[in-house]
N, C-alpha and C positions, 0 to 999 in steps of 0.2 A: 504494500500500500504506500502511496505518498503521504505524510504527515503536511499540514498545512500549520505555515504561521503566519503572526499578523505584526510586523513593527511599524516604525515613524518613516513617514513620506521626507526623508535627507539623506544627502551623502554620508552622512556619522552614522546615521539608523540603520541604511540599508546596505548601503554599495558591498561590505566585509562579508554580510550573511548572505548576498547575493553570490559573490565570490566562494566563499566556502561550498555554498550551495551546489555549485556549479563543479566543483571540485569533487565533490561524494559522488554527484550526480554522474558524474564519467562514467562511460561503460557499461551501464545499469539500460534494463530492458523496462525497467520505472522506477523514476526521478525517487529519491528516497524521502525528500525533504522540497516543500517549494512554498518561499516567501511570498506572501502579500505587503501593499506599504498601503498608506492611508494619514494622513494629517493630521499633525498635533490633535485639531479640534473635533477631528475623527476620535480620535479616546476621550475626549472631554465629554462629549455631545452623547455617546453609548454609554452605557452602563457596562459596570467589571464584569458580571456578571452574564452581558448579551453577548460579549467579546471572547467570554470563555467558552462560553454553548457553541458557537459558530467557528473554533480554531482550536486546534492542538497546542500551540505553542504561542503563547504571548513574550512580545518585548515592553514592558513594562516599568513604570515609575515608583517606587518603594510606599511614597505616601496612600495609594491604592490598597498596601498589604490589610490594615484592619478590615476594610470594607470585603475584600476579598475572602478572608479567612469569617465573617459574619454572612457569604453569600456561599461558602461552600464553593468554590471555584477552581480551585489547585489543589494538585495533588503535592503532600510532602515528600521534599527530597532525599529524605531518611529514608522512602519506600523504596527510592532509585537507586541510592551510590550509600557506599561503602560511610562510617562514620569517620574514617580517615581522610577519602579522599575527602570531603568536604570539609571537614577542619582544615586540608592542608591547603585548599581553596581561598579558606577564611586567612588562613596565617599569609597567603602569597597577595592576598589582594589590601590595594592601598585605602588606605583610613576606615571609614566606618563603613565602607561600600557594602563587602557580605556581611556585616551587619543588620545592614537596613532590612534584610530580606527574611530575616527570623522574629518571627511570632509567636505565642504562646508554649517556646521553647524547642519550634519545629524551624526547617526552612522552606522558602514559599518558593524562591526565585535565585537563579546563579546570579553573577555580580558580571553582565557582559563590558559593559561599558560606562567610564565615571564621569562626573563632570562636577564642576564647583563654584560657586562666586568666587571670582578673583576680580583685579584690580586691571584693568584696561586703559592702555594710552595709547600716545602718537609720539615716536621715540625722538622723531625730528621736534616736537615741538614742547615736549614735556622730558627733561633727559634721563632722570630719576622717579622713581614712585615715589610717592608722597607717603611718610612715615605716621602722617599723625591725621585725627578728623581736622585739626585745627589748619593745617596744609592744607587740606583740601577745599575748606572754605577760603584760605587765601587766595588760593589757584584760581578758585572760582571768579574773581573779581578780573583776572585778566586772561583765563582761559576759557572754552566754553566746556563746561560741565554738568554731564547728562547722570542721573539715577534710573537704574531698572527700575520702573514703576507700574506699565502693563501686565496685566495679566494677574497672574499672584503675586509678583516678580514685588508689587509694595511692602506686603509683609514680610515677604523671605528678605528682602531687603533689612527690616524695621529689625526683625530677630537674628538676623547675624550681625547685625551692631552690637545688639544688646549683649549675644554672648561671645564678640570677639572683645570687648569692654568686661568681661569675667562677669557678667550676669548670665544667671540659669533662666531657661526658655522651658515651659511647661509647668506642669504641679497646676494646684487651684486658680495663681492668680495669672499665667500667661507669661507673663514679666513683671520684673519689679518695678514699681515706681517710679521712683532716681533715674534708673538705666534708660526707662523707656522712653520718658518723657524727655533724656538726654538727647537721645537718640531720635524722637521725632523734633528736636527741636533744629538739631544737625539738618534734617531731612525738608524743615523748612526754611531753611537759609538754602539751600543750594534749588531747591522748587522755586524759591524766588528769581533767583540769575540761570533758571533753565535755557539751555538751547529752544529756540520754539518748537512746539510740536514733537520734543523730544519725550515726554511722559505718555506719547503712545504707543511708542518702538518697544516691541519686545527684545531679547537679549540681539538674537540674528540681525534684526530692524536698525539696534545700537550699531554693532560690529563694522553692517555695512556701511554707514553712513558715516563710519570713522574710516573704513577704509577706502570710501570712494568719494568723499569730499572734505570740506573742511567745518562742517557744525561740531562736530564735537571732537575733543581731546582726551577727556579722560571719563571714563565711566568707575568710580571706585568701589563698586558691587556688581558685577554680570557674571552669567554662565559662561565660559572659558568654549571658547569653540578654535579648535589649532589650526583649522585652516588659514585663519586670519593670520596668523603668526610665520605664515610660512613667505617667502619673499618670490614674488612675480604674481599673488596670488588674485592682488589687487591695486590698484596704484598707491596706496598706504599700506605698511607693514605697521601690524598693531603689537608692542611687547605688553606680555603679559606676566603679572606678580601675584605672590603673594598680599592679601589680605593684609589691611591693618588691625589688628589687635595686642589687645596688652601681653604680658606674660601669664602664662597659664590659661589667654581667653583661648577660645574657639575660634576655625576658619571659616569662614563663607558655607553656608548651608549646602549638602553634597546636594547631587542631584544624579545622571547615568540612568542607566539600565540595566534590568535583569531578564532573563529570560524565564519562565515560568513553563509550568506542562500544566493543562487544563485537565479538570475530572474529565472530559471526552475523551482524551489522549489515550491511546494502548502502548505505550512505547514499547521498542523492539531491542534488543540489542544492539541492534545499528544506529539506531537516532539516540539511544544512551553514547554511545561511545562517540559518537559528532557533536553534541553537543555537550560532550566533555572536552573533547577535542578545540572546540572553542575557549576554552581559559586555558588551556597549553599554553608555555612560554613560547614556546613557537609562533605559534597564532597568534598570542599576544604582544609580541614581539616587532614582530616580522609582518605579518596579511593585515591585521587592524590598521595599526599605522599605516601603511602603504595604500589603504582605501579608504581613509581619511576616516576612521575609527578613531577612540579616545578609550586604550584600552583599561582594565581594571586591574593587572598585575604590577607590582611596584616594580619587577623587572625592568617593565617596559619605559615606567617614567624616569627610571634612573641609568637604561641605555644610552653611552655616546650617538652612536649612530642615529638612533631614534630622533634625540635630541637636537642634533645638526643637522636633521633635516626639515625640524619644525620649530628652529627661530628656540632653541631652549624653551620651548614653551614647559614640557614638561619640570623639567629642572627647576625651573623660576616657580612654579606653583606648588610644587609637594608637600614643603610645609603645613601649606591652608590645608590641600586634601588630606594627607593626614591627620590635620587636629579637628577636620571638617563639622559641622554642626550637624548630627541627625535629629531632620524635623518632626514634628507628632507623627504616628503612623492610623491615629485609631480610627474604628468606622466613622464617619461624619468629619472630619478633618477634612477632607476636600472642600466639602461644602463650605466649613470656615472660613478656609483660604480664602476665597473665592471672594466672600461676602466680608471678612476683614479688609483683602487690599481694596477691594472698590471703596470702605469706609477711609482708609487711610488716604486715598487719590482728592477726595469730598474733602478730608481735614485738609489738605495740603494747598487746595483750592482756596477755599475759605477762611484759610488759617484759622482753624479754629487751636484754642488752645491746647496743648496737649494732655494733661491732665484730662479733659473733656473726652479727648481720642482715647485714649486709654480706657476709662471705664466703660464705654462703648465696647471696643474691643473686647474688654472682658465680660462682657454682658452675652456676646458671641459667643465666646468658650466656653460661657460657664454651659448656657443650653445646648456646644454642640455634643459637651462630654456627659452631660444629662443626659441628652436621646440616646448614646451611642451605643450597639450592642456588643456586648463582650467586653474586651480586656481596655484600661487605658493608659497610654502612655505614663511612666513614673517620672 
């Protein structure tokens, strides 16, 4: 039989599993394995749930796992592989990545591919990252300086302030006080001196618009995408850093993908051993990167080779992904997201005070982790 999967409509998402694909697929009198792709807002718009019924194989976002494991959707990967392999899965991949993917003390999902908020510039025109928030408002006054704020991109923003400043992100009250309210107030000085129309770009939307003209210079929270970092890719080469935070705080909220096997799925020994075969050093090494992958073994981000082919992009950010932030996972967290950053975009607009945002905000959390079914984040 062919197994069918479902990931994201991009060259990171797709083009590595396309390849791979292609690779098992040799020789074979039927295809073993054959990808679907479909847009971001293709998994937004679906349910985890409608996307497990109709595919074998999910590539997947971590924050999904509560909701997932409350719809019965995935089969655990303690039923597939060995307790070895997958620990040694866990020990080879960088920062909380296979982390993210275990649940109520099971795993939902491999750890295919990572990504993190790191810190984005224009190296002609900014020559250094900026060490401090306080820099970055200076910057702002004569550079143009954009915040991820589309999408959910406001809150994941608001929360890895919070805890790369050594404040904790969840429990009862969301964040603390101090932090938060520090933290939004940062978010309204640089909302003020925005590039225009720059708080509609999502991360990609950012990137390009750094790389192919001159509205912005530095975005000091976005999703790390290496293409941008690689030279010829664009008429701007973008370097990309490490995350500003204190000692001991946390990096840039992770983000990546996982692959997942649906309760539909019968897996065989052959699509067990392929998509094992996908977090091989090899293929994480070597085929990811080379298809513009963003792989999840620390092999790969602390390869030479790797490395000087993609602008040190890896090098320059390991740090963040290492101390990376993992965000709630529980049922109904989606939903939060969603309806916190749209609330955060409204304060930013209105300036409303932040103290006001805040208990807003938590007025959010408190009923998402009231409805939510099952386990919740500690």
């Amino acid at each position: 039989m062919t197994f069918i999967g479902l990931t994201w409509d991009h060259p990171r998402g797709y083009n590595a599993l396309a390849e791979t694909a292609r690779r098992v697929n040799t020789g074979r009198t039927k295809p073993l394995i054959h990808w679907k792709k479909q847009p971001l807002e293709g998994f937004e718009s679906a349910s985890i749930r409608e996307l497990a019924e109709n595919n074998d194989l999910l590539v997947m976002d971590h924050p999904h796992i509560g909701e997932a494991f409350a719809e019965g959707c995935f089969m655990p990967l303690e039923d597939l592989y060995s307790a070895e392999q997958l620990q040694a899965w866990q020990q080879e991949s960088v920062g909380p990545s296979a982390e993210s993917y275990r649940w109520d003390g099971r795993t939902w999902a491999l750890p295919l591919d990572v990504a993190t908020q790191v810190t984005a510039r224009r190296t002609d025109r900014i020559a250094r990252p900026p060490q401090s928030w306080d820099e970055v408002t200076t910057l702002a006054k004569r550079q143009p300086v954009a915040q991820s704020l589309a999408g959910p991109h406001a809150v994941l923003s608001l929360i890895s302030m919070v805890a790369g400043a050594g404040g904790r992100v969840g429990g009862e009250d969301f964040v603390s006080d101090a932090k938060g309210a520090a933290a939004l107030e940062i978010m309204h000085r640089l909302y003020a001196r925005r590039p225009p129309g720059s708080e509609d770009l999502n991360p990609i939307g950012l990137l390009e618009s750094m790389a192919r003209s001159d509205d912005i210079a530095l975005v000091p929270l976005v999703f790390g995408y290496v293409t941008y970092a690689a030279l010829g890719h664009a008429p701007h080469t973008i370097g990309f850093s490490d995350t500003i935070r204190m000692s001991g705080g946390k990096g840039g909220v992770i983000g990546g993908t996982g692959i997942a096997f649906s309760r539909r799925c019968r897996p065989t020994p052959e699509l067990l051993a392929h998509i094992a075969s996908l977090l091989s050093v090899p293929t994480q090494v070597e085929t990811l990167p080379a298809f513009g992958g963003q792989p999840s073994a620390r092999a790969a981000w602390q390869d030479a080779a790797v490395n000087a082919v993609w602008g040190d992009f890896y090098r320059n950010t390991l740090a963040t992904a290492e101390t990376a932030l993992l965000r709630p996972r529980f049922d109904g967290y989606i939903a939060f997201q969603t309806a916190a950053a749209e609330r955060i975009r409204s304060a930013l607009e209105r300036r409303e005070e932040p103290e006001t945002t805040l208990a807003i905000l938590r007025t959010l959390w408190f009923r998402a982790r009231h409805a939510a079914r099952g386990l919740l984040d500690t």
